[in-house]
C-alpha positions, 0 to 999 in steps of 0.5 A, spaced: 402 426 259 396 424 263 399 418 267 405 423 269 401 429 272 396 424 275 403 422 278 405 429 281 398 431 283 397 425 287 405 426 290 403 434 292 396 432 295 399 426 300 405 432 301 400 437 303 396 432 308 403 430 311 403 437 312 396 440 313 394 439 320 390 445 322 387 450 318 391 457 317 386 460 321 385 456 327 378 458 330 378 458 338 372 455 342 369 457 348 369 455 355 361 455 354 360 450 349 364 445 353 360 439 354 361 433 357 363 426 353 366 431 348 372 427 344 377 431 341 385 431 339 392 432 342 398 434 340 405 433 343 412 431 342 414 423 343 420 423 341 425 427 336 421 434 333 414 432 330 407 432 334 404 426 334 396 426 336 392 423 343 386 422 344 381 427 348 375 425 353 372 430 356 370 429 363 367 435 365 369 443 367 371 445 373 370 453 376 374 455 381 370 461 384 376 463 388 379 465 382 374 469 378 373 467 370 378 462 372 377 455 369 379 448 368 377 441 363 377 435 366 379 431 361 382 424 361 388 423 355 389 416 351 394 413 346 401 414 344 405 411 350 400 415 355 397 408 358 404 407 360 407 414 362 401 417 365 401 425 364 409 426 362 412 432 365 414 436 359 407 436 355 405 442 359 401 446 352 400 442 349 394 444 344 387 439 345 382 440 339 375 438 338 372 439 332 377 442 328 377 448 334 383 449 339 380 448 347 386 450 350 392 447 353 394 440 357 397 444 364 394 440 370 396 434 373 394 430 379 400 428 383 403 422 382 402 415 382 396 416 378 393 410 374 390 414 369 392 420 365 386 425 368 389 432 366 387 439 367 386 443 360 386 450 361 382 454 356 384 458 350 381 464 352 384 465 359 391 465 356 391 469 351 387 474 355 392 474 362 398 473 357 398 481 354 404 483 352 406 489 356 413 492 359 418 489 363 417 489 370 421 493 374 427 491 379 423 489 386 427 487 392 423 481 394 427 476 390 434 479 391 439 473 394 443 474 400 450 471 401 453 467 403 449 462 398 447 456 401 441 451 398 436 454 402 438 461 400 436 459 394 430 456 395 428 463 399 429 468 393 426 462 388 420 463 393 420 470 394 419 470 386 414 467 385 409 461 388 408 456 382 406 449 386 399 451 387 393 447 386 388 449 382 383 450 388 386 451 396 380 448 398 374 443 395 369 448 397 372 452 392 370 448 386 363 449 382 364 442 377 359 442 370 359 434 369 362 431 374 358 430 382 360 437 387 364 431 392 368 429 386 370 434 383 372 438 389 377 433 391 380 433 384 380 440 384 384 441 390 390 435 388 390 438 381 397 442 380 401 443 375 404 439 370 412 440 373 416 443 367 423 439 365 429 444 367 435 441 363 441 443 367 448 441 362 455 441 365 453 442 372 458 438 377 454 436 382 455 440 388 454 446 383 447 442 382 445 441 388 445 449 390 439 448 384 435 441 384 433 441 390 430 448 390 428 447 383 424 441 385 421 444 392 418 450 387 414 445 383 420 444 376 423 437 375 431 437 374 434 432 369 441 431 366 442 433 359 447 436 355 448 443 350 445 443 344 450 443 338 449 447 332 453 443 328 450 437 329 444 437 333 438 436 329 435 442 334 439 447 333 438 446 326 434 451 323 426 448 322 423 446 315 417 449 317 414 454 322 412 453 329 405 450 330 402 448 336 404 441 339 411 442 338 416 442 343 419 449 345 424 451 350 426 457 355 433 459 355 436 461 362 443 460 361 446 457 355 454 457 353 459 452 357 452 451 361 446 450 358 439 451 364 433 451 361 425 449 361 421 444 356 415 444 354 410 444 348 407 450 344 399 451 345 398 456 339 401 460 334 397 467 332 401 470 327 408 471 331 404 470 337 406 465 340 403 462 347 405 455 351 405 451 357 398 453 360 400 455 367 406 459 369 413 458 369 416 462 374 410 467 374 415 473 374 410 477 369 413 480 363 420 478 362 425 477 357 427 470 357 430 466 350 425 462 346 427 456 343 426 450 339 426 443 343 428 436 341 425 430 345 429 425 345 426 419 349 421 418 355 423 415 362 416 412 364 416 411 372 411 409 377 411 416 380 411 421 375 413 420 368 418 426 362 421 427 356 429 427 356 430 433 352 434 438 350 435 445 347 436 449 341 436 455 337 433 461 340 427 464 335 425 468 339 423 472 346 418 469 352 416 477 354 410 473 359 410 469 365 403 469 368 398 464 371 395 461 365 400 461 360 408 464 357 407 468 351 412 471 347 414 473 340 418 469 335 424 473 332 430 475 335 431 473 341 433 478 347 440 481 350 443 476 354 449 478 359 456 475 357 461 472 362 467 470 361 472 466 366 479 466 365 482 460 370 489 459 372 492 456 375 500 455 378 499 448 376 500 450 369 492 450 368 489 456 363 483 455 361 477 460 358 470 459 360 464 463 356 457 463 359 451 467 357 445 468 362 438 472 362 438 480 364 433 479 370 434 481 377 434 475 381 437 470 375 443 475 373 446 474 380 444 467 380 447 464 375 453 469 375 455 465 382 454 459 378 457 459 374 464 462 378 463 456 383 462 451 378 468 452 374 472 452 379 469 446 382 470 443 375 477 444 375 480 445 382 478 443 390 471 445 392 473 443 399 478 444 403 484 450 404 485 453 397 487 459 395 483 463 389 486 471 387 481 474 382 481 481 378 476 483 373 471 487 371 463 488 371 461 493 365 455 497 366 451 501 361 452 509 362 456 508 369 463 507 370 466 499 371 465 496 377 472 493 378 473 486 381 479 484 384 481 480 391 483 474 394 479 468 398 483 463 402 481 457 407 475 452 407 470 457 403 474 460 398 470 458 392 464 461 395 467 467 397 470 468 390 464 466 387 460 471 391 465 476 390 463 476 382 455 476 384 455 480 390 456 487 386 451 484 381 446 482 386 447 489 390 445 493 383 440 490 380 436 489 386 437 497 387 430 501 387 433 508 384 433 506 378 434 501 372 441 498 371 443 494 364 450 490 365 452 489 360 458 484 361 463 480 366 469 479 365 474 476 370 480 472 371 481 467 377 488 465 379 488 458 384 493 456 389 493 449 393 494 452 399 491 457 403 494 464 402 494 467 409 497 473 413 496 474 420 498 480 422 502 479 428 504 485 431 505 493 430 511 498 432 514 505 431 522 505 431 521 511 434 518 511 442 515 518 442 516 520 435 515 529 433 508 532 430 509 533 423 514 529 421 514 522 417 516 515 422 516 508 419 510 504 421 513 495 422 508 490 421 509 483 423 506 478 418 505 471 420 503 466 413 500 459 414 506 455 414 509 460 420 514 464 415 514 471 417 515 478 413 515 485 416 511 491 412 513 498 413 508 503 412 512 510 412 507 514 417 506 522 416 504 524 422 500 531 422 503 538 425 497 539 428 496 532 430 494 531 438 499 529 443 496 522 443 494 519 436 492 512 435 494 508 429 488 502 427 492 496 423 487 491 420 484 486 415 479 490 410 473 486 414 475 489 421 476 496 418 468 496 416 466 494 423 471 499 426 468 505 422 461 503 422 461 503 430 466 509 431 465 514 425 457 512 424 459 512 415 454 515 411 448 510 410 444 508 404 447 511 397 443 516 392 444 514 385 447 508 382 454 513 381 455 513 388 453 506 389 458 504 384 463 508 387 461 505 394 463 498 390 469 501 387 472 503 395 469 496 398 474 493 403 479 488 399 482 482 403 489 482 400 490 490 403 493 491 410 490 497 412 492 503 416 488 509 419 492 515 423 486 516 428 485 521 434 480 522 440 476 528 437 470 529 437 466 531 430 460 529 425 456 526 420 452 533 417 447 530 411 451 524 409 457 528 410 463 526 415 467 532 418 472 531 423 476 535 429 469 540 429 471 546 435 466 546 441 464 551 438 461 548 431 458 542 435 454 546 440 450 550 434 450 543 430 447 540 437 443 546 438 439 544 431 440 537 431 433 536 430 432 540 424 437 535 420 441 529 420 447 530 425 450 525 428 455 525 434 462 523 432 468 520 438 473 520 433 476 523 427 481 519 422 487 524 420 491 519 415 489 513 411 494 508 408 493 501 404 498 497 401 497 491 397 498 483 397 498 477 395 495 474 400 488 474 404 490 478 411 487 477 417 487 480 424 488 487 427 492 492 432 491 498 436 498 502 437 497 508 442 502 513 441 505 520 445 507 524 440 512 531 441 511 537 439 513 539 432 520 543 431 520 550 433 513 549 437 513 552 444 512 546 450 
């Protein structure tokens, strides 16, 4: 019995040592007890999902008096394939201890063409002071996008964001050094920025991509090839046999489904379900609502310029609720609501395909990735460039408010752009609002997709009648001309009032033309009130497949309050006039009698005036 049992226990203590890294309470160290010479460990990923140990030499401690109470370790890093990879992009967070205590973070580096790993190691202490948990932000206006959306666009709402590439002085002068000479440590000082973060971008075609890598790689991330992970056979989807610990590979989810986006770093430290990484920020939004995954580090692509971990992610274990200048912090546990969009795309050459995308609720990447997602699934399948036509109807659901219908049709050499647009724009314009917090809650659209450019011109307008009677109903002829030249006649029955004016004009026009025509003549009411009316304004929005008409008349009338009233007597206008000052009053020069639209299915394009006298209706005295 004593031979098997010594057996057991000698398994159990080698098992327990493989295991054991740190003790289960890990004891923090100061930024005071720093000392120059110290030697301490590392840990981080190399390769598949265990940590593996570096060596730590510290060099001394820089403090930026610019920043107060903000420090940095100047430490220089040995072992594993550092020598040869120098500080690799993707080790940001990743814990060094000395004597058993956590220091802090791997977070900084010096650029590139280092010849030494030199890294910057930001204190404990700092990241989980700045990293407390607290509300999510409120929508702000400032990082919102605007269409149509080019490379730059996006680099503007990414800058207005956040402002991640900094080093960590301005200046030389900024920096007080403990252990290193003052010249010396300035300048490592000011060429000290953070270690730039892999961004894992899967299923991209590469004009999508190129909408993202170079705004990307402009705000300090490292945009790499990579694929979804695969729950059913992918060891990083899988769930962990053990806890999460510090050095472990850890991913931030932005976009998962049939297109993966996301970060890659490595956790710093575990307190309870507290978990905190990176040790400088990702996208310094604030609180957040970002999915927490678990991450596997596939190889590492050494280079002469800047070293990183090929890797990818997996299962969601929880939610990053900070992002701030020291760290990203979140809970382990469930992960966040994410929005749901899915797109159907047909086409007439027989193609039907569905497509399931989940993206973060935030307010610049909801309408960003929406977009996304839009113009690279047709991209993916049909022609980016060249004349195209694309019809797409759906819906955008929103919590507590009614659903925002999506329905229109794009043609010509944008039309990719303009359906994508079309499915973000709404988003975009909710989610940036400032009255009031908007949860959407899904996307649901279908696209329809042509070879050749749908259009209608609209040739020419007519009455058949030359001086057609007040009160009676006329038909209105519209001549449209398509791409090819062929021609088709619409007709409009027209109701023309019995109080109408002798002399009436009749707008025919394309959705565009018709906004621009109301907002100069009929002065529209401005900004929206509550989200209700900014949807029903969404709802009202001019389409490119309608033909518009509007019965107008040369009578004068105003804009009270927000409120259009036409055809207003002298009378009532002198009063308002009199007291314009004590309201809102704006002067009208038209008044729209009647309205009508009629549906297509191809995108119309240009517009008609027709002046018309009109006889008196029957039995009126001449």
């Amino acid at each position: 019995m004593a031979k098997p049992l010594k057996s057991i226990l000698v398994t159990t203590l080698v098992a327990a040592a493989c295991w054991t890294v740190l003790p289960a309470s890990t004891v923090l160290m100061s930024i005071d007890d720093v000392r120059p010479g110290m030697e301490g460990v590392g840990r981080t990923v190399f390769a598949g999902t265990e940590p593996e140990e570096f060596k730590v030499h510290v060099l001394g401690v820089l403090r930026n008096i610019s920043g107060p109470q903000r420090n940095l370790v100047l430490a220089r890093l040995e072992g594993g394939p550092l020598a040869n990879t120098g500080v690799l992009q993707g080790m940001s967070g990743s814990p060094v201890y000395i004597d058993g205590r956590l220091l802090g973070a791997v977070s900084y580096s010096i650029g590139a063409f280092s010849k030494e790993p030199i890294a910057g190691i930001t204190p404990i202490g700092e990241m989980t002071e700045t990293a407390a948990l607290s509300p999510r932000r409120p929508a702000i206006q400032k990082a919102s996008l605007s269409w149509p959306l080019t490379r730059e666009n996006v680099a503007a709402a990414l800058r207005a964001a956040y402002d991640r590439v900094r080093p960590f002085a301005e200046t030389s002068g900024d920096i007080q050094a403990f252990g290193l000479p003052a010249a010396d440590a300035g300048r490592i000082g000011a060429l000290l920025r953070p270690i730039a973060t892999p961004m894992i971008m899967a299923g991209f075609a590469p004009q999508t991509a190129s909408l993202l890598t170079g705004p990307f790689q402009d705000a300090g991330f490292a945009p790499i090839p990579g694929s979804a992970g695969d729950p059913g056979h992918d060891d990083a989807a899988k769930p962990a046999a053990r806890p999460l610990q510090g050095g472990d590979a850890i991913g931030v989810s932005l976009m998962s489904g049939d297109l993966e986006l996301g970060a890659t770093g490595t956790v710093s430290y575990v307190d309870g379900n507290h978990v905190y990484a990176f040790g400088h920020p990702f996208l310094a939004l604030g609180p957040t609502a970002f999915p927490m995954t678990r991450a596997r580090v596939y190889s590492l692509l050494p280079s002469l310029m800047t070293s990183f971990k090929i890797s990818t992610m997996g299962d969601v274990i929880g939610t990053f609720q900070q992002d701030r200048a020291t760290a990203i912090a979140g809970t382990l546990g469930k992960g966040p609501e994410m929005i749901p969009v899915r797109i159907t795309l047909e086409s007439e050459r027989g193609l039907n395909k569905t497509f399931t995308f989940q993206v973060v609720n935030d307010q610049l990447f909801t309408p960003l990735l929406t977009y996304v997602s839009v113009f690279n699934t047709i991209g993916s399948y049909e022609r980016q460039m060249g004349p195209a036509t694309y019809a797409i109807k759906g819906v955008a659901r929103v919590k507590g408010q009614p659903d925002i219908a999506i329905e229109d049709v794009f043609a010509g050499d944008n039309a990719v752009a303009g359906a994508a647009a079309a499915v973000a724009g709404p988003v975009t314009y909710l989610m940036t609002n400032d009255l009031e917090k908007v949860d959407v809650r899904d996307v649901d659209i279908t696209l329809t997709s042509y070879e050749e450019p749908r259009i209608a011109t609209i040739e020419r307008v007519w009455l058949d009648e030359v001086r057609p009677r007040a009160g009676r109903t006329v038909p209105l002829k519209v001549l449209l001309r398509s791409y090819r030249g062929d021609e088709e006649i619409r007709t409009v029955p027209v109701e023309i009032p019995v109080n109408a004016p002798a002399t009436v004009s009749l707008l025919v026009s394309d959705g565009a033309t018709l906004t621009r025509w109301e907002q100069r003549e009929l002065k529209r009411p401005g900004q929206p009130e509550t989200v209700a009316q900014m949807i029903r304004a969404l709802n009202t929005t001019r389409r490119n497949n309608r033909l518009y008409v509007r019965l107008v008349a040369d009578e004068p009338g105003a804009v009270v309050q927000g409120e259009t009233l036409p055809s207003l007597p002298p009378s009532v206008l002198a009063v308002l006039e009199a007291e314009r000052n004590g309201g809102s009053f704006v002067p009208l020069r038209n008044a729209v009698l009647s309205a009508w639209e009629l549906p297509s299915d191809k995108a119309i394009s240009g517009s008609r005036i027709l002046t018309v006298r009109l006889d008196p209706p029957s039995g009126a005295q001449p």
